[in-house]
C-alpha positions as CSV (number, residue, x, y, z in Angstrom):
1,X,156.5,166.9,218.0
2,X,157.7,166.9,221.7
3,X,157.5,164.1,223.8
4,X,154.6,163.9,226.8
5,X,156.4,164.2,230.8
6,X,154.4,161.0,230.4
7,X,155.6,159.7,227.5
8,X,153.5,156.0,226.2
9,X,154.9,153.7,224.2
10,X,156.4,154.6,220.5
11,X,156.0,158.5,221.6
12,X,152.7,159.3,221.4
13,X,149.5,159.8,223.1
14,X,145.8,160.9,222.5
15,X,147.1,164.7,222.6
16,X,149.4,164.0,219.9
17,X,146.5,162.6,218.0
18,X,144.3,165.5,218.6
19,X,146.9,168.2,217.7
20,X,147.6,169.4,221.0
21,X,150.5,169.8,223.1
22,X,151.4,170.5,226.6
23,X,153.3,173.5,226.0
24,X,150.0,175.1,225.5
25,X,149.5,174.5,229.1
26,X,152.5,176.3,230.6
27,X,150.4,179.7,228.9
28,X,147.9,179.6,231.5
29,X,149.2,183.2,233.0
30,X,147.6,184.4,229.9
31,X,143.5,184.9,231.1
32,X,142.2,185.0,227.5
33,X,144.8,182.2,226.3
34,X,143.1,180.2,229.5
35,X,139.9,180.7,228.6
36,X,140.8,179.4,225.4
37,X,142.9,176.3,226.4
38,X,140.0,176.0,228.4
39,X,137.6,175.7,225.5
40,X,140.3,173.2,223.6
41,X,140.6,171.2,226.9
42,X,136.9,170.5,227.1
43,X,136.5,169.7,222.8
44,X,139.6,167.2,223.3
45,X,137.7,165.6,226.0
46,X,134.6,165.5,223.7
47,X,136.7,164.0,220.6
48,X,138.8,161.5,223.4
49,X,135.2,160.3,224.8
50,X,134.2,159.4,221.4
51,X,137.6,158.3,220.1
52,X,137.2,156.3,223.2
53,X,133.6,155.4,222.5
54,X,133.7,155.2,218.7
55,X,132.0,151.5,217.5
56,X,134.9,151.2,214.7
57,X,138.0,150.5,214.7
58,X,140.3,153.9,214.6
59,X,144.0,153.9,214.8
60,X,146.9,155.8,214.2
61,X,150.2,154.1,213.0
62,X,153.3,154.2,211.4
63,X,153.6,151.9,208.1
64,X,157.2,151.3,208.7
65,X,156.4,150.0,212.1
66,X,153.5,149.6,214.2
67,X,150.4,151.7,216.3
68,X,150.9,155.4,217.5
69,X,147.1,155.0,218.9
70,X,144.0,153.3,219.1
71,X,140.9,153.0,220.6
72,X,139.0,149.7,222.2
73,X,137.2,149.5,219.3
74,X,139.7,148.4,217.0
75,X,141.1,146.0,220.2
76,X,138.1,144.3,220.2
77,X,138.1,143.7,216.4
78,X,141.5,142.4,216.4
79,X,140.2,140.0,219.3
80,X,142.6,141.4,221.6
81,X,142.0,142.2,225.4
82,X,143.0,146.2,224.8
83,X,144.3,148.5,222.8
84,X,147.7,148.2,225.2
85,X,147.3,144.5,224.3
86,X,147.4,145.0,220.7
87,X,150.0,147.8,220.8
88,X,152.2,145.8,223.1
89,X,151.6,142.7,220.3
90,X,151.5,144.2,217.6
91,X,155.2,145.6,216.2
92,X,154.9,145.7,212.6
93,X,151.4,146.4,210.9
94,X,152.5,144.9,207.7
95,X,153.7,141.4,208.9
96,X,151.5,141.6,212.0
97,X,148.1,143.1,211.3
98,X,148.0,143.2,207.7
99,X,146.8,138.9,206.9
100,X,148.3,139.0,203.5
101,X,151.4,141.1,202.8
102,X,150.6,141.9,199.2
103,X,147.0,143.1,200.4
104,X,149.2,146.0,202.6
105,X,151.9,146.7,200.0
106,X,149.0,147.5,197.4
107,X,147.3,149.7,200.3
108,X,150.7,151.2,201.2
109,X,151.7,152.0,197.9
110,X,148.2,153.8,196.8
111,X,148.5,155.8,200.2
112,X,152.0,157.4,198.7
113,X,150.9,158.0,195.1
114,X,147.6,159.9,196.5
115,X,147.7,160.8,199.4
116,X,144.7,158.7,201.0
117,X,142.6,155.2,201.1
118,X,139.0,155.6,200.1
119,X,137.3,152.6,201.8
120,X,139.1,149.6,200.7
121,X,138.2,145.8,201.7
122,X,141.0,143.7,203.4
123,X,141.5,141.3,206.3
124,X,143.5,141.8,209.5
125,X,144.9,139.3,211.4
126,X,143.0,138.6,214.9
127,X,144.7,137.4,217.9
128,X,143.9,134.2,217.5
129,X,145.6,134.0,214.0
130,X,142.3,133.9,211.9
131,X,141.7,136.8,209.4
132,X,139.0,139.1,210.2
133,X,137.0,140.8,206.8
134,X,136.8,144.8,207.2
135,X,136.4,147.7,204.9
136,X,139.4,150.4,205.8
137,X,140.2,154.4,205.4
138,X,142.9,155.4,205.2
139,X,144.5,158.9,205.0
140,X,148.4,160.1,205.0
141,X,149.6,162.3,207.8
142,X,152.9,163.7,206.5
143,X,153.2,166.4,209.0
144,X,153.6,163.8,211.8
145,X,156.0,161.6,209.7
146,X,156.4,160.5,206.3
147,X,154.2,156.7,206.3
148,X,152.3,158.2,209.3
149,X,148.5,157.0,208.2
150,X,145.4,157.2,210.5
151,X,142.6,154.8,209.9
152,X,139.5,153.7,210.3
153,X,137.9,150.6,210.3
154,X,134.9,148.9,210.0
155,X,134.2,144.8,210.8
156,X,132.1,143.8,207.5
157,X,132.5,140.3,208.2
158,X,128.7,140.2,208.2
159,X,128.6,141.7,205.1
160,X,131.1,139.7,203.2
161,X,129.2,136.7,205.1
162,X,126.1,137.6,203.4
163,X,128.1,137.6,199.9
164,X,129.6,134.3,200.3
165,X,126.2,133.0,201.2
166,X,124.5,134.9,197.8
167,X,127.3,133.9,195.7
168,X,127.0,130.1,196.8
169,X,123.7,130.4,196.5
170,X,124.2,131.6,192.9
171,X,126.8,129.1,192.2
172,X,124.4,126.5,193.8
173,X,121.3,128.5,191.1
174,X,123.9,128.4,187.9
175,X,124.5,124.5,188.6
176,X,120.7,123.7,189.2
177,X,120.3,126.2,186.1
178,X,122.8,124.1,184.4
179,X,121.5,120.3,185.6
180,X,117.9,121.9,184.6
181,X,119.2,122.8,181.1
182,X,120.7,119.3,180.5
183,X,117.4,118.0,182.1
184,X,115.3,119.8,179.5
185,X,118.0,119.1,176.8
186,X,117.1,115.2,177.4
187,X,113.4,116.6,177.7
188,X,113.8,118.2,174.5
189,X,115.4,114.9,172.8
190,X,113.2,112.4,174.2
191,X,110.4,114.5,172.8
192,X,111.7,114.9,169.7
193,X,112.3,111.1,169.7
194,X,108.6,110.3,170.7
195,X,107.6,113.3,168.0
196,X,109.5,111.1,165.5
197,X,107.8,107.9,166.7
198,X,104.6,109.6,166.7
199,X,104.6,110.7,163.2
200,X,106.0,107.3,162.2
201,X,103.7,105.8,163.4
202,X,100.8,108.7,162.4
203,X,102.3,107.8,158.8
204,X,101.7,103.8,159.5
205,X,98.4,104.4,161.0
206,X,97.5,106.2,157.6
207,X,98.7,103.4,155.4
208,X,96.4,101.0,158.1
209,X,93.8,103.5,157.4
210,X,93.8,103.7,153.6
211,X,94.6,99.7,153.2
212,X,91.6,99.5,155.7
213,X,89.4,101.7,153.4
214,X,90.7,100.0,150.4
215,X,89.7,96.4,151.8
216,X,86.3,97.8,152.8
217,X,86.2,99.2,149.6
218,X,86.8,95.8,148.1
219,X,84.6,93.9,150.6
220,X,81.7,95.8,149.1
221,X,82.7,95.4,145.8
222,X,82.8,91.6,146.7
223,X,79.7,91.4,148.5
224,X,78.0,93.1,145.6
225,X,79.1,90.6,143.4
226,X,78.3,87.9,145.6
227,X,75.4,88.9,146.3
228,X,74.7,89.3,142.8
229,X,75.7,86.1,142.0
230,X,74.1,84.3,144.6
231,X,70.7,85.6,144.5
232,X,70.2,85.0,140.7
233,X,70.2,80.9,141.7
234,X,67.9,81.5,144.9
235,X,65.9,83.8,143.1
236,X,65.5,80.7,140.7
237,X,64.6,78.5,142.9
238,X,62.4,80.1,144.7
239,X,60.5,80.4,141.5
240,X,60.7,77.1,141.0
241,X,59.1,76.7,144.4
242,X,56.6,79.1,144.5
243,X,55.3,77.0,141.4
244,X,55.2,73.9,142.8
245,X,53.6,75.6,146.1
246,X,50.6,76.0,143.8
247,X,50.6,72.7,142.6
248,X,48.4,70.0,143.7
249,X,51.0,67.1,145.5
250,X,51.1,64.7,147.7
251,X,50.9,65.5,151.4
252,X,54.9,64.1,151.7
253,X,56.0,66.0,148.8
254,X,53.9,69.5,149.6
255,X,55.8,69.4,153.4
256,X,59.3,68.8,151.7
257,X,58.3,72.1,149.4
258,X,57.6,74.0,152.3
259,X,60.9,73.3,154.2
260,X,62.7,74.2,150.7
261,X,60.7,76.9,150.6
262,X,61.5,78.2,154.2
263,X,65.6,77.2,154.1
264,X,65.7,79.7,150.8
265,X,63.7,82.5,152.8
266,X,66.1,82.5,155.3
267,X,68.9,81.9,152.9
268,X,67.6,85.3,151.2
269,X,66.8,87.4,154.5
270,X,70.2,86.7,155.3
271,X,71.9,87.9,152.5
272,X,69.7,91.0,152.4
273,X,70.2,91.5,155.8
274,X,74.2,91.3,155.4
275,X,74.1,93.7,152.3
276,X,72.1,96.2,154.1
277,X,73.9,95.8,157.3
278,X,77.5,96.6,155.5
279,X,76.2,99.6,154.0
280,X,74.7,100.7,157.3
281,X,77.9,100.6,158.6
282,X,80.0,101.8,155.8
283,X,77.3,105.2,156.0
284,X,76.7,104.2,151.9
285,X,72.9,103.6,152.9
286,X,71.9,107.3,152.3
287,X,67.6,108.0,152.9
288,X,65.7,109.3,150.2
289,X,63.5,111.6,152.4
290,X,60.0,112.2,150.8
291,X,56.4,113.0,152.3
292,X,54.7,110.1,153.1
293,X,51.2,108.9,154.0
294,X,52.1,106.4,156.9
295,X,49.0,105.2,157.4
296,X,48.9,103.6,153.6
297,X,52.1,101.9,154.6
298,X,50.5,100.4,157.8
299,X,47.8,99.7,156.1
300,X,50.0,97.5,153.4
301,X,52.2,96.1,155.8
302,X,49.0,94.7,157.8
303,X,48.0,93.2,154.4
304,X,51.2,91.5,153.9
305,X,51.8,90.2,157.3
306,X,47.9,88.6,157.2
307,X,48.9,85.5,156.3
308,X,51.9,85.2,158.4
309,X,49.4,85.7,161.4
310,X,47.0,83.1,159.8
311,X,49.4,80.4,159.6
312,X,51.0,80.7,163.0
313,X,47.2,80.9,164.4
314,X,48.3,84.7,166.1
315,X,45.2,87.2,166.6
316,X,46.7,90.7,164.3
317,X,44.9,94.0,164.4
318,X,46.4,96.9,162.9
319,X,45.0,100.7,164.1
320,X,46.3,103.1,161.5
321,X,45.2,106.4,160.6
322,X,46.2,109.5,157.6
323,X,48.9,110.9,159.0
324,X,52.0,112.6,156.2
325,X,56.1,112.3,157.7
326,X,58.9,113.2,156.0
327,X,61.3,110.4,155.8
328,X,62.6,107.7,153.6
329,X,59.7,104.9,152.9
330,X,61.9,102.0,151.9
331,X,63.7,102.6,155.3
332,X,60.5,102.9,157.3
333,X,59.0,99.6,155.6
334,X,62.0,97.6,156.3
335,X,61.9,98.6,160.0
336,X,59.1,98.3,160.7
337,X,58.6,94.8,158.5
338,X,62.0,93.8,160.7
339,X,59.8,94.5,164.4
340,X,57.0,92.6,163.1
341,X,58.5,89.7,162.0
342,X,60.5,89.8,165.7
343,X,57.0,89.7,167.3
344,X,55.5,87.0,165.2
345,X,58.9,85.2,165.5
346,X,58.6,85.3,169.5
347,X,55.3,85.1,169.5
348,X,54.0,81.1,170.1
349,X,50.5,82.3,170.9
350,X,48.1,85.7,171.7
351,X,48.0,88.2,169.7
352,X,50.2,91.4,167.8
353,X,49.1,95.1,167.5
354,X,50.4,97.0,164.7
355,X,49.1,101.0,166.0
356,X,50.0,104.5,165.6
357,X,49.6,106.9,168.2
358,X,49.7,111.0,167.6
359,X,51.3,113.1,169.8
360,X,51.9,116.6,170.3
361,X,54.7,116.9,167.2
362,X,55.4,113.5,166.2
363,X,53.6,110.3,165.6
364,X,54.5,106.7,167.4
365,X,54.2,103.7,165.5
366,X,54.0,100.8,167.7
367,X,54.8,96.8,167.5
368,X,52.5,94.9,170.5
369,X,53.4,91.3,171.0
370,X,52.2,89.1,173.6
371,X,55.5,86.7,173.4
372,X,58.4,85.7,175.8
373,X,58.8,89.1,176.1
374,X,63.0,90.2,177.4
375,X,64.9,90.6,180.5
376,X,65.5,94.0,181.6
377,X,69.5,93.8,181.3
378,X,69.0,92.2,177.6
379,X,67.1,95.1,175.8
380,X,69.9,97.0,174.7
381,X,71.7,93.7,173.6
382,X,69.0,92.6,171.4
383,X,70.4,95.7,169.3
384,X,73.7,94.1,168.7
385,X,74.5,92.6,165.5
386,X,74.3,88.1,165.6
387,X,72.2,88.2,168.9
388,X,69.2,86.8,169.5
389,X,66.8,85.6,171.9
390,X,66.2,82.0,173.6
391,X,64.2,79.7,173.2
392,X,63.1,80.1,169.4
393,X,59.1,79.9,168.2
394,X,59.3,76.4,167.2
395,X,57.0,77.1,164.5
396,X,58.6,80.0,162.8
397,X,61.8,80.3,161.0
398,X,64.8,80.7,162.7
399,X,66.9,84.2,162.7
400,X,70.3,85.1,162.4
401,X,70.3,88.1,164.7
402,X,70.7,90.9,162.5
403,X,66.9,92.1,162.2
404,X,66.9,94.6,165.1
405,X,71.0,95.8,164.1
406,X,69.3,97.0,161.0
407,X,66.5,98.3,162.7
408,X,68.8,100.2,165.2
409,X,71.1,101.8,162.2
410,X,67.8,102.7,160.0
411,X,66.2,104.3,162.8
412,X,69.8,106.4,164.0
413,X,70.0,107.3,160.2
414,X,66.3,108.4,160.0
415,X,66.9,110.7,162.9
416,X,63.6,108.3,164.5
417,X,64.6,106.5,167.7
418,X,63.1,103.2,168.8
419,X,62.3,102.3,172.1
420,X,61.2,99.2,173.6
421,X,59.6,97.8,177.0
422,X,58.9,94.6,177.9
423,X,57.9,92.0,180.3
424,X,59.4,88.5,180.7
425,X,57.0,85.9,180.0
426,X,54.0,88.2,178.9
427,X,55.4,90.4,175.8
428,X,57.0,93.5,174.3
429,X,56.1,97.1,173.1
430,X,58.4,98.4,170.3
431,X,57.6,102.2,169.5
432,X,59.2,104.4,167.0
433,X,58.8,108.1,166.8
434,X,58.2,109.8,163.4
435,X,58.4,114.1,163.5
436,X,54.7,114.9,162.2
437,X,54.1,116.8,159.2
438,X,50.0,116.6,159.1
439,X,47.9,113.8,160.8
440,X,44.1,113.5,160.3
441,X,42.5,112.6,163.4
442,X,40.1,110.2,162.3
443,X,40.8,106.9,164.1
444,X,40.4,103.9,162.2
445,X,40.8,100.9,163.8
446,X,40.1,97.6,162.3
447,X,41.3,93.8,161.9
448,X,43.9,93.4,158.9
449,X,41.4,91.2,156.4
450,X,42.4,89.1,154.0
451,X,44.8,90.4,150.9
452,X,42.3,90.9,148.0
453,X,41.5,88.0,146.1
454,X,41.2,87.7,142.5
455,X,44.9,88.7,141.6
456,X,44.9,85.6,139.9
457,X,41.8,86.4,137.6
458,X,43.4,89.8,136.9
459,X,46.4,88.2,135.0
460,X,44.8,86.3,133.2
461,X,46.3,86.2,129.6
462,X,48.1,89.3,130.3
463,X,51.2,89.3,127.9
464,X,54.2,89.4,129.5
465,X,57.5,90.1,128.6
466,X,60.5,88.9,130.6
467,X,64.0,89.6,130.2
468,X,67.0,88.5,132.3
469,X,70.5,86.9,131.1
470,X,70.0,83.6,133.3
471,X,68.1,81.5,131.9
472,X,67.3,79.4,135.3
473,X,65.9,82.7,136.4
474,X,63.7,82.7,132.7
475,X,62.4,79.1,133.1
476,X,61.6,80.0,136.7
477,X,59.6,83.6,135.5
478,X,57.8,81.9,132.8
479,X,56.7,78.5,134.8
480,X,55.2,80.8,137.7
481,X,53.2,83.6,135.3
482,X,52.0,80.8,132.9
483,X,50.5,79.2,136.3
484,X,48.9,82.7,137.2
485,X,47.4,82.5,133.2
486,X,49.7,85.0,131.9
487,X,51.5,84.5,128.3
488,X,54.5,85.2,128.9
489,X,57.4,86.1,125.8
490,X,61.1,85.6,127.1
491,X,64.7,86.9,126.0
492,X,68.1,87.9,127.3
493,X,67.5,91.2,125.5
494,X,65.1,93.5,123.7
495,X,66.7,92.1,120.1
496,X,66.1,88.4,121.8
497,X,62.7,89.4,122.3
498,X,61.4,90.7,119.1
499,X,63.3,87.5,117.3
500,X,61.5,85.1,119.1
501,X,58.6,86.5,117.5
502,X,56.2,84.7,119.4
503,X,53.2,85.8,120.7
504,X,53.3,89.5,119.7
505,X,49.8,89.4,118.4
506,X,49.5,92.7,120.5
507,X,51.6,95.5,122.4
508,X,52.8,93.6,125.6
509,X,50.6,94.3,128.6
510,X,53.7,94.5,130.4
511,X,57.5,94.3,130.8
512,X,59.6,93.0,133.8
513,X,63.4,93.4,133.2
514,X,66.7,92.6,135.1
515,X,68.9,95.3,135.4
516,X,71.9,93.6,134.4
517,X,72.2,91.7,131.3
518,X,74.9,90.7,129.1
519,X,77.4,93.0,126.7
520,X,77.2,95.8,129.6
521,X,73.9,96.5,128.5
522,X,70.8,97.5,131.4
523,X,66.9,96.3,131.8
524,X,66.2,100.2,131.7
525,X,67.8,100.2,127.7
526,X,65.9,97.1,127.1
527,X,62.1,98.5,127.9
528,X,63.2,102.0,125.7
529,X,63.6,100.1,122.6
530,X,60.5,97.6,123.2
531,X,58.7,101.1,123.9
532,X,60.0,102.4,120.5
533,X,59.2,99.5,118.8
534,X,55.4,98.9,119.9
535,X,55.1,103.2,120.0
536,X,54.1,102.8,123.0
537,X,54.5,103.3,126.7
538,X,54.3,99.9,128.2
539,X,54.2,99.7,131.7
540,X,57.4,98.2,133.1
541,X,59.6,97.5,136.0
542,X,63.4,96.3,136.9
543,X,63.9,93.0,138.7
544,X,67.1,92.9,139.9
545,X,69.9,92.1,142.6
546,X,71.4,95.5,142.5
547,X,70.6,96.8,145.8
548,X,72.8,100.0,145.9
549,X,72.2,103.5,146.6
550,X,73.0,104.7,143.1
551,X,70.8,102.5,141.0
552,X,67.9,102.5,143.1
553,X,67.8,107.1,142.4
554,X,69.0,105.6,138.9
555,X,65.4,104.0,138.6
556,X,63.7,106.4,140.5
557,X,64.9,109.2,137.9
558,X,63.5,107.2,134.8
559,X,60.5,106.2,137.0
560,X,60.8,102.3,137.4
561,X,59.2,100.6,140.2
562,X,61.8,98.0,141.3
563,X,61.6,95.0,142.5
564,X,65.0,93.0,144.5
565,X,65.7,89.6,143.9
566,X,65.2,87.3,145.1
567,X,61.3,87.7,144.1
568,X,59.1,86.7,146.7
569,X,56.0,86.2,144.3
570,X,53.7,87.8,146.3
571,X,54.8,90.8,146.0
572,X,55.6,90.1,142.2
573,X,52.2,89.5,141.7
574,X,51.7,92.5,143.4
575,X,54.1,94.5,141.5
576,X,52.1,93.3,138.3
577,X,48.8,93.7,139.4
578,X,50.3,97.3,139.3
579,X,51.4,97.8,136.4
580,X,48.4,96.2,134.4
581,X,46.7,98.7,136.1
582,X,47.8,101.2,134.2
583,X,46.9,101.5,131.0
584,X,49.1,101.5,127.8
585,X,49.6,105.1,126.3
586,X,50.2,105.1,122.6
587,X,53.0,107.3,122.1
């Protein structure tokens, strides 16, 4: 190529770059050749202004040595002044420019195997000395000498910026990834630890539960026992007692019977009351739901507690009326025996009102008492098993607190809730609600009188038979019956019985049996062969301690009234009242 009449440094300028040279000029005699260099001239100004102009860098160099050309753009990259700057500078691109040699050998050798540099990413050295990031193109000009190259190049310093920044932000992710990981790994282990405890101790808590079961278990085993143990003696005594109630002593000796008499009641209630507390909680109590005429139960009830009113010189009126619920009548009894003895118990003088009430669906049977009546923020303690209320009725019989626990548990088990009011110092109002099957509306409303009289006269040389295995309990049975004018025939067994041979000068009018007796045998085996033997059906009932769910359907099945120890004689005279009611069918 020839040299400019202006030459620049290393030979070259802009014209050289753009193809042209200035003996083109010297052909201006030529008008269409003018016209032409003309039209050249201008489109060399037009690619100088945006060589000139361009935003990248664009050069044109020599790989052997240093710039043919540039524009300011690629100055300004290379933080230099101008491109004269950089030229002047700048000698040798590879040790000069290039920011690591090996980076430039790689470029220059691709450049000679093809030819040309398809946008490659390397770092120039600025003036400063610090390397500057750009992506460059490069392309072989062989026809202006053999490593000639023009470039061009673009400043991605933002760019690579932005991928430093994402990759430490992804080295910073991958390490919180990582301390995550090892986070949850020690998550994972600690849980699977506390999962191990858990079912250790899920597998401890099931041992607790079935050694817990097991000692309830054996707690009711043991209360049965004891309680079947200990009532046979009280159940003696107050036999024994109840006999020598009825005998004529002296005023000194008749008080010290009474106070016997009272310590074994409560001695009894509070077995009972234990027994039937236990089951409540252990759920074994399970209702035997019939239809029943409530009113007859009032009605009884009012009879029983007569006397009890009587003594303690308390006004009682009872308002019952027909009226049928379904539910379990030993249950309802006991509850509502357990509220009425409260009211007499609390009750130093006035009055009680045993009443029902109908309402719309169900029927209310209420407990009125005109005693010391109970704080407000007591009522739903009085529920609670061992509480009671202070002071005492210093002429009843002292409690042991578990009267309304057993009330609260029948009532939840009946489906029959209980509610009470009351007013210190002037009384209390007990109401339970019954669902109403039928209910005659015909009111009556009368004083409780006396329980009939001439019980006695209707035992009078009735023949008895009485079989138990204690014979405390026999002595006991046979002193009290004797004293109502019964004959009575005693025996541990049916064969006992029919040995003694005494006094069968007729079928027995009737037969009261414990359940049981000795050599495994029952009360309920005993009556069947004193049945067979007389060929008759001799009315008969079990006396017994056995207060459990299972013998009481046992009787019920084979139709024996029962009667729990220990007897409280008004009721057995009662009970056999009852049965010499019926008559004796021949079989």
């Amino acid at each position: 190529m020839k040299k400019h009449s202006d030459p620049r440094p290393g030979g070259y300028d802009v014209d050289d770059l753009l193809g042209l040279g200035s003996q083109s000029v010297r052909k201006n005699y030529y008008p269409e050749l003018q016209e032409r260099v003309e039209e050249l001239e201008a489109e060399r100004n037009r690619y100088k202004w945006l060589f000139e102009n361009a935003l990248h860098g664009i050069f044109q160099g020599d790989l052997k040595g240093g710039f043919l050309a540039l524009n300011p753009a690629m100055a300004s990259l290379c933080g230099y002044v101008s491109p004269e700057d950089l030229r002047k500078r700048v000698r040798r691109l590879r040790e000069q420019l290039f920011y690591t040699i090996g980076e430039f050998d790689g470029l220059r050798q691709e450049m000679l195997d093809f030819g040309r540099v398809i946008a490659r990413e390397t770092r120039l050295r600025r003036a400063d000395g610090e390397p500057v990031d750009v992506a460059i193109t490069l392309l072989r000009r062989p026809d202006l000498g053999a490593e000639v190259v023009e470039a061009f190049v673009l400043d991605i310093t933002d760019r690579v910026d932005a991928r430093k920044r994402l990759e430490q932000l992804n080295t910073e992710l991958e390490q919180r990834v990582d301390e995550r990981t090892q986070a949850l790994k020690a998550a994972n282990e600690g849980l699977r630890h506390q999962i191990a405890e858990r079912e250790k101790v899920e597998q401890e808590l099931v041992i607790a539960v079935e050694a817990a079961k097991e000692a309830n278990r054996s707690k009711d085993k043991y209360l049965a026992a004891a309680s079947h143990d200990l009532l046979q003696p009280l159940n003696a005594a107050r036999l024994l007692v109840s006999t020598l109630q009825d005998s004529r002593l002296p005023d000194k000796d008749a008080h010290m019977v009474e106070r016997v008499h009272r310590a074994l009641e409560s001695t009894e209630d509070l077995l009972a009351d234990l027994l039937d507390i236990s089951k409540l909680d252990q759920q074994a109590m399970k209702p035997d739901l019939v239809y029943v005429d409530v009113g007859e139960l009032v009605t009884a009830l009012g009879e029983e507690f007569e006397p009890v009113a009587r003594d303690a010189g308390i006004g009682f009126r009872v308002r019952s009326r027909a009226a049928t619920v379904h539910t379990d009548p030993r249950m309802l009894s006991r509850i509502l025996r357990n509220l009425l003895s409260n009211a007499f118990r609390y009750t130093d003088a006035g009055r009680v009102l045993l009443a029902m009430r109908p309402r719309r669906s169900s029927l209310t049977i209420e407990i009125w008492d005109t005693g010391i009546g109970i704080a407000e923020d007591k009522l739903q303690d009085i529920f609670a098993e061992f509480h009671q209320l202070s002071p005492h009725n210093a002429s009843g019989k002292r409690g042991v607190g578990l009267g309304l626990a057993i009330v609260e548990r029948m009532a939840r088990v009946l489906a029959s809730p209980v509610d009470v009011r009351s007013v210190p110092g002037k009384g209390s109002r007990f109401t339970l609600t019954l669902p109403l099957v039928d209910w005659d509306v015909g009111l009556s409303s009368r004083a409780v009188e006396p329980a009939v009289a001439a019980v006695t006269d209707s035992l009078q040389d009735a023949l008895v038979v009485v079989i138990d295995n204690e014979p405390d309990i026999l002595a006991s049975m046979r002193a009290l019956l004797e004293r109502w004018g019964c004959r009575v025939v005693c025996g541990t067994g049916a064969d006992s019985v029919l040995r003694s041979g005494v006094g069968f000068d007729r079928v027995p009018d009737a037969i009261l049996a414990d359940f049981h007796l000795d050599d495994g045998r029952t009360g309920c085996e005993a009556i069947y062969a004193l049945r067979r033997h007389f060929h008759a059906d001799i009315p008969a009932a079990i006396v017994t301690a056995d207060r459990s769910d299972q013998s009481r359907r046992l009787f019920q099945t084979q139709y024996l009234p029962v009667l729990n120890k220990p007897v409280k004689p008004n009721r057995l005279r009662a009970l056999l009242t009852s049965l010499l009611s019926s008559p004796v069918a021949a079989e």
